[in-house]
N, C-alpha and C positions, 0 to 999 in steps of 0.2 A: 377443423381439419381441412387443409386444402384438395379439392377436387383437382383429379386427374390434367385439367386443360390448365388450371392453375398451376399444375406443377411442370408442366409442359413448358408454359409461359416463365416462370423463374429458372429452368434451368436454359432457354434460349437466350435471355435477356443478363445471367448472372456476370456473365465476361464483360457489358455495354458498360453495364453497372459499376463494375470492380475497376473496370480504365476512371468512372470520372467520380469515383469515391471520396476521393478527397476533398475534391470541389464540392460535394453536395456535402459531408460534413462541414467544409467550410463555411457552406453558407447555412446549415440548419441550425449555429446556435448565435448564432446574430439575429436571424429572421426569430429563433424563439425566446431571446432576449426582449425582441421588441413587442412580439403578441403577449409575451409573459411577464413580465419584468421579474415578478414574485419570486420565480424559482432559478434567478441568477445568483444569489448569495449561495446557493448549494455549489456554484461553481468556483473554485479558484481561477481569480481571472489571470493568472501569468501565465497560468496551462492553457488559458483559453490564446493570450498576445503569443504564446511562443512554440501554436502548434500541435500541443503534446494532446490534449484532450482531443481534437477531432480526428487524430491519427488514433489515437485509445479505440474511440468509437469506430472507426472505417474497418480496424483490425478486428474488433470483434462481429461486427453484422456479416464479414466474409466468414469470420473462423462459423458462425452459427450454417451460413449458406450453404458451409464447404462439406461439415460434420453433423446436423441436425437427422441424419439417417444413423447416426451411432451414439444411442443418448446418453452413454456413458463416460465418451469421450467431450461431449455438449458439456455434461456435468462439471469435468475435469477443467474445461477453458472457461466456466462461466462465473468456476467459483469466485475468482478474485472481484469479477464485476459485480457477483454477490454480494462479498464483503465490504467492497466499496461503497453500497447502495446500504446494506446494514449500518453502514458506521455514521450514514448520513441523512438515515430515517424514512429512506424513499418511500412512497407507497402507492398501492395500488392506484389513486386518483390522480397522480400525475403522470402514467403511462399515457394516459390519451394525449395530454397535451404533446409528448415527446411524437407520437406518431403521429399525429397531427402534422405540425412542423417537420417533418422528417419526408414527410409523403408531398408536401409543398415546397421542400426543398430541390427533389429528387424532378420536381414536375419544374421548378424554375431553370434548374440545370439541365436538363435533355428536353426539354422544349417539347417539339409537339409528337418525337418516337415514344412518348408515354401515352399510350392510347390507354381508353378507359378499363382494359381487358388485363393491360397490364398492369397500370393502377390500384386493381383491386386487387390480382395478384400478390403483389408484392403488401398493401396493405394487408391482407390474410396473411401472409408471412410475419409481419410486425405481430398481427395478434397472437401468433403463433408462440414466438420469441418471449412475449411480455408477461404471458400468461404461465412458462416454463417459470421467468423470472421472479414472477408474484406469486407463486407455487414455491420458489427456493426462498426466497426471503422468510414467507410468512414459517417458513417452519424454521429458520434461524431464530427470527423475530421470540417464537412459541417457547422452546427449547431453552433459548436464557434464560427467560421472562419467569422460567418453570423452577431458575435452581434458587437454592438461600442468597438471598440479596440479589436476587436479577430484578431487570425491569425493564419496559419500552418505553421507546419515543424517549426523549429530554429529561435528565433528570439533573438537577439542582445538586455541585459538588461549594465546597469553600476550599480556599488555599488555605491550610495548615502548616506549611512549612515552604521555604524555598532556600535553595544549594546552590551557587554559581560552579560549577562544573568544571570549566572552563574561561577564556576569555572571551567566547561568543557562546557556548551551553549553560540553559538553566535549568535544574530541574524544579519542578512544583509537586508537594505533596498532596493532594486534595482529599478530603474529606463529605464526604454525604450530609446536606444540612440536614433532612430529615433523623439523622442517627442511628439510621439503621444499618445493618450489614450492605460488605457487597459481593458481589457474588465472584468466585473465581473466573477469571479467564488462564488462554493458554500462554508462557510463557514466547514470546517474540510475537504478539498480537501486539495489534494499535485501536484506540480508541477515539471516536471521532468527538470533537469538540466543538461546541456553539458558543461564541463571543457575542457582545454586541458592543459596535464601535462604531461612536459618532451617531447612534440612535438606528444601527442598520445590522441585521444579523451577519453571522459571520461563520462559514465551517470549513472548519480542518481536522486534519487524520494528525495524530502523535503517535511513537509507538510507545508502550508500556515500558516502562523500563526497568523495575522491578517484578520480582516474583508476588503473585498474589497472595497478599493476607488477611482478608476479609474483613478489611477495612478501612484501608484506602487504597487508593492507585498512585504511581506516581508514575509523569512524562517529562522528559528532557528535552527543552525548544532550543536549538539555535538561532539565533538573534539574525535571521538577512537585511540586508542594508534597503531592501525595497522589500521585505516582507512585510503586508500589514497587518496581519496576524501576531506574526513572531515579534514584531516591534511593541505593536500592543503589549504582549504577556510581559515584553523583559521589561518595558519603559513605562507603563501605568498599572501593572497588577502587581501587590501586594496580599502576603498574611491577612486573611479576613475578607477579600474581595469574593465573587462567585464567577461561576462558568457554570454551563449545562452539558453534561457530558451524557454520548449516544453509548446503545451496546459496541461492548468491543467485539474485533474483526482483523481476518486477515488467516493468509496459509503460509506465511513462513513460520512453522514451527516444528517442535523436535520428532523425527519418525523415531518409533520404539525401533530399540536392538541394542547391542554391543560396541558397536565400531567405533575406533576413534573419532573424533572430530575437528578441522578445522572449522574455523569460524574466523571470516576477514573482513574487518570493515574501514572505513576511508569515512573521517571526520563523523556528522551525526551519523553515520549508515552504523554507530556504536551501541545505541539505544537498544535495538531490539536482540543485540547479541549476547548482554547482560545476563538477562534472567535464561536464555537460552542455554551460557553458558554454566549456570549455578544448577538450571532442572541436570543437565548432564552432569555433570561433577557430581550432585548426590544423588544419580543412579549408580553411580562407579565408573564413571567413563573417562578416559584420557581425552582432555581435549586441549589443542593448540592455539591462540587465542591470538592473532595477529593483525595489528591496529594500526592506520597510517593517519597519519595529521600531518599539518602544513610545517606546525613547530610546536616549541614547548608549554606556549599559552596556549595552543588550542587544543594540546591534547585533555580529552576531562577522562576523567572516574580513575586519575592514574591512585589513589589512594584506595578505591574502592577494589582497583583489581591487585593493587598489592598485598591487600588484608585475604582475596580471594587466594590468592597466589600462597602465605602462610598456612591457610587451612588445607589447601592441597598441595603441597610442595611436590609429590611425586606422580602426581596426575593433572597438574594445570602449567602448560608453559605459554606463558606472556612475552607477546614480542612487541615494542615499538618499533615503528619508521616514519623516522620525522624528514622532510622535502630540505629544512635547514635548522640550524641550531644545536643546541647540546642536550645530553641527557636519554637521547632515545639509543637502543642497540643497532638501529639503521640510518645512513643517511640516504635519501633518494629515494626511488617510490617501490610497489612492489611489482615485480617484474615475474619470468619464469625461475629464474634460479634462486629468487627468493623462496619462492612456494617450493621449490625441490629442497629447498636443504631443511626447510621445515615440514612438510607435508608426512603424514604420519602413515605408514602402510597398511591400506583397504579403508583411506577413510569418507567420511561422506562429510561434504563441503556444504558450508551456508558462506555468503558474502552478499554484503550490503553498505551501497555508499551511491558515489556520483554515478552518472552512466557512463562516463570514459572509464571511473575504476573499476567497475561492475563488466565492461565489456574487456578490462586487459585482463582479469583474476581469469573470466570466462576462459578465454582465449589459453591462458596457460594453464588451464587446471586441465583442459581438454587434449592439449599439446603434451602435457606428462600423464596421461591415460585413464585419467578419471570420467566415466561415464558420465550418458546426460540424467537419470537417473539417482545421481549422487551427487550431483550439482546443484544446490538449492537458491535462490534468491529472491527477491522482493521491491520495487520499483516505491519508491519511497511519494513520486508523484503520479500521472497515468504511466500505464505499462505501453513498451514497446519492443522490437528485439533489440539484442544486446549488441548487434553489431550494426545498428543502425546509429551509433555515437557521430 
């Protein structure tokens, strides 16, 4: 617990701090690259070239600064960092090294207004923070680990089957070498995945994209042109190959009730709307299913949601909006008047895709009067706001 003068000290210094935040993210994961090398494959490094990861981090150490007097609201902003950290096995013995580097960062950045008084300050606040963190985790951790077919840390899957999707989505069935069960997750969770490429480890979040059946998972990659993950999967993995998949994770998923549902997503932001959109369909629920792609090769699961579309003919409406080409019910993107002539009365909204499409649905779901509350979404790489596009 921080003493009185320490708390003194953090709330004088929070504002110094919060101006050159960025800067000291930006240099704490280069400088911990170099003292650590070990714990860089946990990082995707495009997020690290294009920014997004050390904004992740600046946004969260303020949100903790800002709310750590209201732990319930702490709870509420932390989860996603939670399930970040679940999906990718963090553990308690790598905290130090982050605060390590984080406190050498913050001292190479403000120079010599880090007095020792402050230093320690703010160091008791990282232990503060890390200790909440290794507190949430380990009871995620526990908690899976506890149901039929859960388990921690890496566990050994094989590809069983693979679906090309699309002309850039694959999906991969996998299967548990071991043979045992697995254990359910929530529908629109993701599960992180361990590769080894070129004899060097490798982690990414997917999200699920089936509903669980206790006994494999399956994730849908689209193929980026400079992804080295996703190139990997489409371009050397095959039926029979393995991967090490972490617990699944992740809070976009379905609140209990009634209400209609939209659900909108923009190219892969489609993965985790699937099973989201089947757990509601067989609760009873109307839901409106509206999916934009670039054009007609890149739209995937259109087979998948037609068969879905049959089984619920009066309670599932599928829309395409394809940018060019034929075959979709839209041409051009989704806009407000889109969402108005479709949007279902008193419903609660999921959307997931790029962060330009994620910030325009935002923008018009809020413009025709849907709460923030009812608004649901999910940052497919680090989290930032939505109109930070």
């Amino acid at each position: 617990m921080l003493t009185q003068a320490q708390e003194s000290l953090i709330a004088a210094t929070a504002p110094v701090v919060a101006e050159h935040l960025d800067a000291i993210t930006q240099r704490f994961y280069p400088l911990m690259f170099e003292r650590y090398p070990e714990v860089a494959p946990l990082f995707n490094q495009t997020h690290q070239a294009n920014g997004g990861q050390p904004r992740a981090l600046a946004a969260a150490v303020l949100a903790y600064v800002q709310l750590r007097q209201d732990p319930e609201r702490v709870h509420e902003v932390l989860a996603t960092v939670v399930s970040k950290h679940v999906s990718l096995d963090i553990r308690p013995e790598q905290y130090p090294i982050v605060g390590e580097c984080l406190m050498a960062a913050i001292g190479e950045v403000l120079g010599d207004a880090v007095t020792p008084e402050i230093a320690d300050a703010w160091g008791a606040l990282y232990e503060e923070l890390a200790g909440l963190l290794i507190e949430l985790e380990e009871k995620r951790y526990w908690t899976f680990e506890q149901r039929p077919g859960g388990w921690r840390g890496p566990r050994e899957f094989r590809i069983a089957e693979t679906r090309q999707e699309s002309s850039v989505i694959r999906s991969f069935v996998l299967e548990p070498t071991d043979g045992g069960p697995v254990a359910e997750h929530l529908p629109g969770q993701y599960i992180g995945v361990r590769l080894t490429i070129d004899g060097q480890p490798v982690h990414r979040h997917y999200s699920l994209s089936a509903l669980p059946n206790g006994r494999s998972v399956r994730i849908s990659v689209k193929r980026e042109d400079g992804g080295v993950a996703s190139r990997h999967l489409h371009d050397a993995m095959a039926v029979g190959d393995t991967l090490e998949l972490l617990p699944p994770a992740g809070e976009l998923t379905l609140m209990a009730g009634d209400e209609p549902l939209l659900l909108a997503s923009g190219g892969v932001g489609q993965t985790p709307m699937l099973p989201i959109a089947r757990q509601a369909l067989a609760e009873g629920r109307r839901v409106v299913y509206l999916h934009a792609a670039q054009d007609a090769e890149q739209r995937a699961f259109a087979d998948e949601l037609a068969a879905l579309a049959d089984e619920h003919p009066e309670r599932l409406t599928a829309v395409s909006v394809q940018e060019s080409g034929d075959g979709a019910d839209h041409l051009g993107r989704v806009d407000r008047d889109l969402l108005a002539r479709y949007l279902p009365e008193g419903a609660r909204c999921y959307f997931v895709g790029p962060q330009g499409f994620m910030s325009a649905v935002d923008r018009s779901l809020k413009a025709l009067g849907i709460p923030d509350e009812r608004r649901h979404y999910e940052h497919f790489g680090p989290a930032r706001p939505l109109d930070a596009a």
